[in-house]
DOBA-910516 format. One line per field, with one value per residue: residue in three letters; x, y, z of N, C-alpha, C in turn. Coordinates in steps of 0.05 Angstrom, whole numbers. Layout:
// residues N
res <- c(ala:...) .
npx <- c(X:...) .
npy <- c(Y:...) .
npz <- c(Z:...) .
capx <- c(X:...) .
capy <- c(Y:...) .
capz <- c(Z:...) .
cpx <- c(X:...) .
cpy <- c(Y:...) .
cpz <- c(Z:...) .
***
This chain:
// residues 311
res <- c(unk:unk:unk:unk:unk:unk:unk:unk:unk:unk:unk:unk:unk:unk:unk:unk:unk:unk:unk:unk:unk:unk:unk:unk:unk:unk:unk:unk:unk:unk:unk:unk:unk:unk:unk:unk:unk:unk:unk:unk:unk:unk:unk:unk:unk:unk:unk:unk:unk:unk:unk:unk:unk:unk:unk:unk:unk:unk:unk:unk:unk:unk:unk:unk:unk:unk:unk:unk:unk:unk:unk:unk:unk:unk:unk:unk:unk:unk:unk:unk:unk:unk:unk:unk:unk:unk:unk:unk:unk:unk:unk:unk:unk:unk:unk:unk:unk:unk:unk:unk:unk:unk:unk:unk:unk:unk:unk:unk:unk:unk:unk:unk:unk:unk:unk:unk:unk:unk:unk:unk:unk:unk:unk:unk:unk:unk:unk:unk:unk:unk:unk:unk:unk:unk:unk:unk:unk:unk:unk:unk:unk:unk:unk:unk:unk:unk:unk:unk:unk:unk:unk:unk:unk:unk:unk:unk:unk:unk:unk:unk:unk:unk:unk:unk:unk:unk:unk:unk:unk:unk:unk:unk:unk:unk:unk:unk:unk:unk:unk:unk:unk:unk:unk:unk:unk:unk:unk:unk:unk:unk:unk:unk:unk:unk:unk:unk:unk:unk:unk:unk:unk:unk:unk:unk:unk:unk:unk:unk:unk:unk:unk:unk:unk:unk:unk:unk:unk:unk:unk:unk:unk:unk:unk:unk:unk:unk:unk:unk:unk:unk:unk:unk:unk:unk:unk:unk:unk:unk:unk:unk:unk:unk:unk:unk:unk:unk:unk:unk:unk:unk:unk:unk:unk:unk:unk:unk:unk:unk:unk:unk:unk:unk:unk:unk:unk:unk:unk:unk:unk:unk:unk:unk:unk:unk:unk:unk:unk:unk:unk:unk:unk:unk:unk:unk:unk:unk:unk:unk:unk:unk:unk:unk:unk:unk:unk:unk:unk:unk:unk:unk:unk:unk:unk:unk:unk:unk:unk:unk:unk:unk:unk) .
npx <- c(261:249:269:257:269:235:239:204:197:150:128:75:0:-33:-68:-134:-128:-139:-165:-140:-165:-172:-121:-96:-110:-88:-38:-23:-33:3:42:32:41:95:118:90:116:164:162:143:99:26:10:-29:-88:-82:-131:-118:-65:-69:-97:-59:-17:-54:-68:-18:9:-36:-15:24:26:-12:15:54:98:146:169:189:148:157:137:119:121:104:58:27:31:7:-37:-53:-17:32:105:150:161:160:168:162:163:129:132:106:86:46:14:41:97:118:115:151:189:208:217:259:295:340:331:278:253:274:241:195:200:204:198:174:129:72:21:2:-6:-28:-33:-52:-52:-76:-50:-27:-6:9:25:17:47:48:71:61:92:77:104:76:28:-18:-67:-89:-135:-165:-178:-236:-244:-256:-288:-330:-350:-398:-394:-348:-360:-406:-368:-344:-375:-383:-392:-342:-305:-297:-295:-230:-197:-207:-206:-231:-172:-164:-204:-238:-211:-178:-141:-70:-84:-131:-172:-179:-211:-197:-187:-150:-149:-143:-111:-102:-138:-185:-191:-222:-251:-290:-288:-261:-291:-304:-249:-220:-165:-101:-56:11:7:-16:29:62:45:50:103:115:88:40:-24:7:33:59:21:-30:-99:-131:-178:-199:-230:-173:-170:-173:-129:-148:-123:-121:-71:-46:-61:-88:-91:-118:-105:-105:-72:-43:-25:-22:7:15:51:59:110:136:125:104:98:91:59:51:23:36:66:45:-4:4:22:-30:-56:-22:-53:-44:-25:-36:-2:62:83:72:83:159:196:190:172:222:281:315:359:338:282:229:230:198:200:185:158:171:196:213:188:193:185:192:220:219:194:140:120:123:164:174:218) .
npy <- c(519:456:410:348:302:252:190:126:90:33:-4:-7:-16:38:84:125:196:201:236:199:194:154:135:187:170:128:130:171:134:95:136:152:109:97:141:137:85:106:131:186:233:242:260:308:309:376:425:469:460:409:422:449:411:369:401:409:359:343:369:357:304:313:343:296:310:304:338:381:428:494:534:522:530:588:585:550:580:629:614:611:579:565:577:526:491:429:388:334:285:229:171:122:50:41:43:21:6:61:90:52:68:120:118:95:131:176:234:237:210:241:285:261:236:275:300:361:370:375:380:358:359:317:290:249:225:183:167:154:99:110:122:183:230:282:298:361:379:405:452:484:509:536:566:521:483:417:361:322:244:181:144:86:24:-24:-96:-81:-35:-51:-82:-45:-17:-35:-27:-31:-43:4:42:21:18:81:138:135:126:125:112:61:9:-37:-94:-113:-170:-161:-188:-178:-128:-66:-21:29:49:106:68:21:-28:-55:-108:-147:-200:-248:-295:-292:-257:-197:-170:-148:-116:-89:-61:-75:-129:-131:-97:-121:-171:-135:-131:-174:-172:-169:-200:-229:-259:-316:-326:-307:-283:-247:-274:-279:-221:-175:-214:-225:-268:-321:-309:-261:-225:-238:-218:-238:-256:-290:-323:-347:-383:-391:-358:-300:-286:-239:-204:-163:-173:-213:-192:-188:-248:-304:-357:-426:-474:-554:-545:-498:-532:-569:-540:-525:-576:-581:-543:-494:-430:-437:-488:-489:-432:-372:-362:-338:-327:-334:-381:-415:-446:-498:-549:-603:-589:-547:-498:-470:-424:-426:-401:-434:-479:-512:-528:-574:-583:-638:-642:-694:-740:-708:-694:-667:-654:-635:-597) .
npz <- c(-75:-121:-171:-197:-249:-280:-323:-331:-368:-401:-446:-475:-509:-545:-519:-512:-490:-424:-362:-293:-239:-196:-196:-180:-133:-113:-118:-76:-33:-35:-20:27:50:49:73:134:146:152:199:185:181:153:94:56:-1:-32:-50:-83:-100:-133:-169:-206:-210:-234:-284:-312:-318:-354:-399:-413:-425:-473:-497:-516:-480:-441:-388:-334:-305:-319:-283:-234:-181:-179:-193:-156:-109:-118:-116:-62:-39:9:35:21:-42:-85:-140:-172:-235:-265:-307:-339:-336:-300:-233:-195:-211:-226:-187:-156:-181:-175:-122:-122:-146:-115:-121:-123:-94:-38:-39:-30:26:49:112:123:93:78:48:-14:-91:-143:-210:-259:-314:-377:-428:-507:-483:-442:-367:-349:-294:-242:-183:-143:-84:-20:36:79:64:87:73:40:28:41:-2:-3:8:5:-43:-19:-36:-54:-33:-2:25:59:91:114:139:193:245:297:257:224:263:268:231:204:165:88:46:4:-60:-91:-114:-162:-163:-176:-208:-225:-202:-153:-110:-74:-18:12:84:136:177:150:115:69:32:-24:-55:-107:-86:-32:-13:31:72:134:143:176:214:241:213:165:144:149:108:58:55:36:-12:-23:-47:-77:-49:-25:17:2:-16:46:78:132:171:208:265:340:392:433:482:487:473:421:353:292:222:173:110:45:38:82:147:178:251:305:357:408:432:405:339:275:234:190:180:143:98:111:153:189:198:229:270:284:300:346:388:359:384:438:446:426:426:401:336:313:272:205:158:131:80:99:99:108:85:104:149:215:272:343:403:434:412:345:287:236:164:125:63:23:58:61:112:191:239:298:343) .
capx <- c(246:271:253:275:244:245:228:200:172:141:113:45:-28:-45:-95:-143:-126:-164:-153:-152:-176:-172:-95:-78:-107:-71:-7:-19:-32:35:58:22:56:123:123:82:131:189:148:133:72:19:8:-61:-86:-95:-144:-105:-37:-77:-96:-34:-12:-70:-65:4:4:-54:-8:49:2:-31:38:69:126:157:183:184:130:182:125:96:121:93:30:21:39:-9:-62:-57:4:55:125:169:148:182:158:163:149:140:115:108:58:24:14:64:123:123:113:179:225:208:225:296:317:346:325:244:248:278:221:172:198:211:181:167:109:41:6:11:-32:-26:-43:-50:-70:-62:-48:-8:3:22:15:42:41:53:69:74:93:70:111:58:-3:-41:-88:-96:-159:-166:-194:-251:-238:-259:-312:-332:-379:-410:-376:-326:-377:-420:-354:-328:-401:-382:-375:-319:-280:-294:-274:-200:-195:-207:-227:-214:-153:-160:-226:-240:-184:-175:-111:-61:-91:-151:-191:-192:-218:-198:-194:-143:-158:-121:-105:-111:-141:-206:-194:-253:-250:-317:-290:-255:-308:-291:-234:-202:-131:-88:-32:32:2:-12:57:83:32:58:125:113:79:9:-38:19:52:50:-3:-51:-112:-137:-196:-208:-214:-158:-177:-156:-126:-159:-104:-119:-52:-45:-75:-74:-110:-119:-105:-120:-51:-31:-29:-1:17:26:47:77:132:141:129:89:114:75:59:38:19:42:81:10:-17:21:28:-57:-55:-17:-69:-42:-11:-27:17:94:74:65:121:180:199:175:179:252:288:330:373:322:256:223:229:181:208:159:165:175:202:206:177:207:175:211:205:221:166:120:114:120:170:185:254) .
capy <- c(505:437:390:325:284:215:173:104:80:10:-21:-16:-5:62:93:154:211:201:228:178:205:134:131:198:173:100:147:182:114:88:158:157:86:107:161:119:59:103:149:211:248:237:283:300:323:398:425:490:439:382:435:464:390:362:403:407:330:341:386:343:283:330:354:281:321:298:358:397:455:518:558:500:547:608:572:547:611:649:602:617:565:584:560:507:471:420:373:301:282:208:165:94:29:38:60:14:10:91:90:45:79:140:115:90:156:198:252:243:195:254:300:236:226:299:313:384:368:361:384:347:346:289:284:224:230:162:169:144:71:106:134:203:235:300:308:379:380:441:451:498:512:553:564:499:464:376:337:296:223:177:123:64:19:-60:-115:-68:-10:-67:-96:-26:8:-60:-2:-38:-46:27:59:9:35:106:141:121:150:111:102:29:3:-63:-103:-118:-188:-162:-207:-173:-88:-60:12:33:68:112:40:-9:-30:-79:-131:-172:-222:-260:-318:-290:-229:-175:-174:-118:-113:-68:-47:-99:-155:-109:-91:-152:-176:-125:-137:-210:-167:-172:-214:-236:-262:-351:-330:-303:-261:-251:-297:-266:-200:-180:-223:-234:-298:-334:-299:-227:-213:-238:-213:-255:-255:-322:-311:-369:-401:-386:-346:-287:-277:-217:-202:-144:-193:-233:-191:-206:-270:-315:-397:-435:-508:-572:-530:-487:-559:-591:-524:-523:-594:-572:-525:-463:-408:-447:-512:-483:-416:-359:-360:-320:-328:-334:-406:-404:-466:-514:-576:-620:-580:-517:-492:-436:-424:-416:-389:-456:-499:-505:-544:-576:-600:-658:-646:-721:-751:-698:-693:-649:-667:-618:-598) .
capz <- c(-96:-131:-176:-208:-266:-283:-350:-344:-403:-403:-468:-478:-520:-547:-508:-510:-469:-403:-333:-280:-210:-181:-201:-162:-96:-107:-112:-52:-12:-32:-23:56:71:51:97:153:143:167:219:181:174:127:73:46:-28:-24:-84:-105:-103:-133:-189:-211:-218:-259:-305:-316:-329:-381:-417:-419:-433:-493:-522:-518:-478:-409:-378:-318:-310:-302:-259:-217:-155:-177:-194:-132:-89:-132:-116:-44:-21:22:39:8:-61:-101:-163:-180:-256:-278:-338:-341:-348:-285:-212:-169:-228:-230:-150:-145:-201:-166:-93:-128:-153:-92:-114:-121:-63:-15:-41:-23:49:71:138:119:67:102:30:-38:-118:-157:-230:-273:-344:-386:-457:-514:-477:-413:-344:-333:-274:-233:-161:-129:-54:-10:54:97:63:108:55:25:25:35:-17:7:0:-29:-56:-18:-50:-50:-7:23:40:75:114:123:159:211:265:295:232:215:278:270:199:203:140:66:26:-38:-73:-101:-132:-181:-152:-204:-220:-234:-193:-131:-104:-43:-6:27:99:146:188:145:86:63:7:-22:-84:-103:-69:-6:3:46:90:139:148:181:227:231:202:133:137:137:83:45:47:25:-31:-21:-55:-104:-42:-26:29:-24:-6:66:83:161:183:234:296:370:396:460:494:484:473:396:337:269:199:161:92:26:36:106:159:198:270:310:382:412:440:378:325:263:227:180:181:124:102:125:189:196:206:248:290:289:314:365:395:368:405:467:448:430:426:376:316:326:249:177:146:114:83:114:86:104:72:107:178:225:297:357:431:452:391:321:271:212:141:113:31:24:71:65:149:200:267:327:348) .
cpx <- c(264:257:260:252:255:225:220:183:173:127:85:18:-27:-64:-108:-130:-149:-147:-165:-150:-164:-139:-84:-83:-92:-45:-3:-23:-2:52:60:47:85:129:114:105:156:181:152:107:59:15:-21:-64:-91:-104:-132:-73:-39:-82:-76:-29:-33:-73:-29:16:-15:-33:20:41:-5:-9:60:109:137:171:167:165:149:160:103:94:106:57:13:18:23:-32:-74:-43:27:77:142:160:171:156:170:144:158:125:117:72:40:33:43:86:134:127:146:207:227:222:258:306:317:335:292:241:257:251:194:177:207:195:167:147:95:21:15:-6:-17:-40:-29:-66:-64:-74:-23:3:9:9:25:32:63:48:77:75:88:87:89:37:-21:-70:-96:-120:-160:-181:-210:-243:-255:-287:-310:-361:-378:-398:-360:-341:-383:-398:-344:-348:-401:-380:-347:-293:-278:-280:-236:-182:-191:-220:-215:-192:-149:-194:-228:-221:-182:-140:-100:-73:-117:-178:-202:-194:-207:-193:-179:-157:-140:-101:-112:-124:-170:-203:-213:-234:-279:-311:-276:-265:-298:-274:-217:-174:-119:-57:-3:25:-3:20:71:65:43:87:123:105:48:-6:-19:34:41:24:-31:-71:-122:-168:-214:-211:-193:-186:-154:-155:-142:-147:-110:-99:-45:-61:-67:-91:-106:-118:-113:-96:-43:-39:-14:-15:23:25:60:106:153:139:102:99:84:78:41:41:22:43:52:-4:-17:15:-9:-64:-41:-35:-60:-15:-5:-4:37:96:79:105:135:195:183:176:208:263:314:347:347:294:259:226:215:188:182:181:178:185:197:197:189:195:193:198:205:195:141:100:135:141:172:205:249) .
cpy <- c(484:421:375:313:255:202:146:85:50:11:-20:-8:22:64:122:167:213:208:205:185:183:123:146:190:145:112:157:158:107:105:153:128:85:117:146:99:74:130:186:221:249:262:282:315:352:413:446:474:417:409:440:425:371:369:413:372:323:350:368:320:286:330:331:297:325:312:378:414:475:532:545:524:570:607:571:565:625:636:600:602:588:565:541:493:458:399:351:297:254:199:132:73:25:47:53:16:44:95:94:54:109:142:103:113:171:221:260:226:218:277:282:236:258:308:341:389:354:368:376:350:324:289:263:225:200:170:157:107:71:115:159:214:270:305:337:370:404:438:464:501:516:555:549:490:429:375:324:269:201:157:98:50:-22:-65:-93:-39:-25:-77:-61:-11:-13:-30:-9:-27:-17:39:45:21:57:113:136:143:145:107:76:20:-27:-68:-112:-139:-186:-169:-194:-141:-90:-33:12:56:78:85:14:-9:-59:-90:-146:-180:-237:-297:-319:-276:-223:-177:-145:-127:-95:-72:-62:-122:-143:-109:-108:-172:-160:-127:-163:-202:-177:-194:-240:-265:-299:-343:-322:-276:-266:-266:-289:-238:-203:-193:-224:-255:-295:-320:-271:-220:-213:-228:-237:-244:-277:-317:-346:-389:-404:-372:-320:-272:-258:-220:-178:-148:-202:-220:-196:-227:-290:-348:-399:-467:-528:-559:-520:-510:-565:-573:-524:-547:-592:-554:-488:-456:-419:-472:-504:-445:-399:-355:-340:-318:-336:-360:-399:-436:-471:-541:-596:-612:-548:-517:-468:-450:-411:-403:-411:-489:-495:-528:-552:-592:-611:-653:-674:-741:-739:-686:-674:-661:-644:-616:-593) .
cpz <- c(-109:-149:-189:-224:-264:-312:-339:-348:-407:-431:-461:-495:-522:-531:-504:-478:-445:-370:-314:-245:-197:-176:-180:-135:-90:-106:-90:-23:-6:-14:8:69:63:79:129:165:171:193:212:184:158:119:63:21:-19:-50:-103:-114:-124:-167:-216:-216:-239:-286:-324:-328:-354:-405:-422:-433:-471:-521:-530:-510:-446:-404:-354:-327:-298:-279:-249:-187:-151:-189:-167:-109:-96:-132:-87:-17:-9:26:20:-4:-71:-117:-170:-212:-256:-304:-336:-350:-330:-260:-195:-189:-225:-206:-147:-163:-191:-135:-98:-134:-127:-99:-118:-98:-33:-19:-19:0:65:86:141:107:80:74:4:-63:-135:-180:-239:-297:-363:-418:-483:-498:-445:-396:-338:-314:-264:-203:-160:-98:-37:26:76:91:77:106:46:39:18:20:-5:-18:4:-23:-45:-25:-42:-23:13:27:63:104:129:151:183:229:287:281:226:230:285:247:193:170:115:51:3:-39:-75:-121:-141:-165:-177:-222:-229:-219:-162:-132:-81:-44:20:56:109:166:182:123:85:34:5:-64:-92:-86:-40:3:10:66:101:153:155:202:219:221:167:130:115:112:62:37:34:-5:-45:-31:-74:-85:-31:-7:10:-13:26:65:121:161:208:266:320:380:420:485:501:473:442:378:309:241:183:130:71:29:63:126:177:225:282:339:386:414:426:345:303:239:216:178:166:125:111:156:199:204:222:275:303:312:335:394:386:380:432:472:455:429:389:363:317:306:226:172:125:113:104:96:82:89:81:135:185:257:314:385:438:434:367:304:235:190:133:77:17:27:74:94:167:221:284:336:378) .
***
């Protein structure tokens, strides 16, 4: 048994005591593509785990008092778990800040990526200004019982029942979720994810081309929101997704790697994939402006002249 806490406390608004359902399954997304990222096993809510953590977070929430629960273990074990538990406490101003001060501390980040934990609960109570929160982890859970998940609704029900897109997707593990700016929903799935905005509607995303959207840092990131679902080039062999700024690339070959403006231009006028072939890097500067490398040449923006030449 083990468990590590963590404080941090962002600035912000009083607010009534309210749980927030929609918070623990955006925790357990992050939580899934952690583990995914580096080829673990996903983890799923389990309701006697998911218990024992809810209200353990109320009570901390209630008594304005961030501290371990001493008998999370014998909670859990007496609820019909088995095997190896441990506990993650945080507090902060919202889902991804608490996420990533939790994935910095070694010791709630080795709880978070240990291969042994196929059962997890997740409370989220927001009160006082903040977010607090309560992971347990269940190593075996014999007994445990899944959570059904979750709520898809409007635009991204309509793109999601595409039977295609559904069976690429698999099933949802986040409910409907507000993106930080507000402006856009989406729902994560087990492969992938559907973003809509009222001016890019519904869009499905997934495997390496997500990734690598994600690393760029999603919506926030210069390509913006997606604008395609994943498609297939002329080729078969590529996949891409067209997003409000740009675009990204994927091959098995090559990778997935993103092209934007001017270069995205130039490279279109080209024919594409079929001209120099598919990019084999990101756009990254250069002395002279910006540069994105292909199969078969690279392409260089002049910030000067505003134009595009071919190496």
């Amino acid at each position: 048994m083990r468990f590590v806490c963590l404080l941090f406390a962002l600035i912000a608004l009083a607010a009534a005591q309210t749980r927030d359902t929609a918070a623990e399954w955006e925790f357990l997304s992050l939580l899934n593509n952690e583990r995914i990222s580096r080829g673990l096993n996903r983890v799923e809510m389990a309701s006697n785990v998911q218990k024992v953590a809810v209200d353990w977070t109320w009570k901390m929430a209630n008594t304005n008092n961030f501290v371990h629960n001493p008998n999370f273990a014998t909670q859990i074990w007496n609820s019909g778990g088995t095997g190896t538990v441990a506990e993650n406490i945080g507090k902060g101003g919202d889902v991804n800040s608490v996420h990533n001060a939790l994935m910095a501390s070694t010791g709630h980040r080795t709880n978070m990526l240990n291969g042994a934990y196929n059962w997890v609960g997740i409370g989220v109570w927001r009160q006082g200004g903040y977010l607090w929160t309560t992971t347990n982890f269940e190593a075996t859970g014999a007994t445990s019982q899944p959570i059904s998940c979750c709520g898809v609704a409007g635009q991204i029900s309509v793109k999601y029942n595409v039977p295609a897109i559904k069976s690429a997707l698999g099933a949802p593990t986040t409910n409907e979720l507000f993106t930080p700016d507000r402006i856009g929903r989406f729902n994560h799935f087990q492969r992938g994810s559907i973003y809509w905005t009222p001016s890019t509607g519904a869009q499905s995303i997934q495997g390496n081309i997500k990734n690598k959207w994600a690393s760029m840092g999603w919506e926030t990131s210069p390509l913006g929101y997606p604008i395609t679902d994943e498609l297939t080039c002329p080729d078969k062999v590529g996949k891409y997704n067209h997003f409000q700024s740009g675009s990204i690339y994927w091959t098995p070959s090559t990778g997935a790697h993103e092209v934007r403006g001017q270069i995205k231009n130039y490279w279109a006028s080209l024919g594409w994939e079929k001209g120099i072939g598919y990019p084999v890097s990101d756009e990254y500067s250069v002395s002279e402006g910006r540069r994105s490398d292909f199969q078969r040449g690279s392409l260089v923006w002049n910030k000067n002249t505003n134009t595009v030449r071919k190496l």
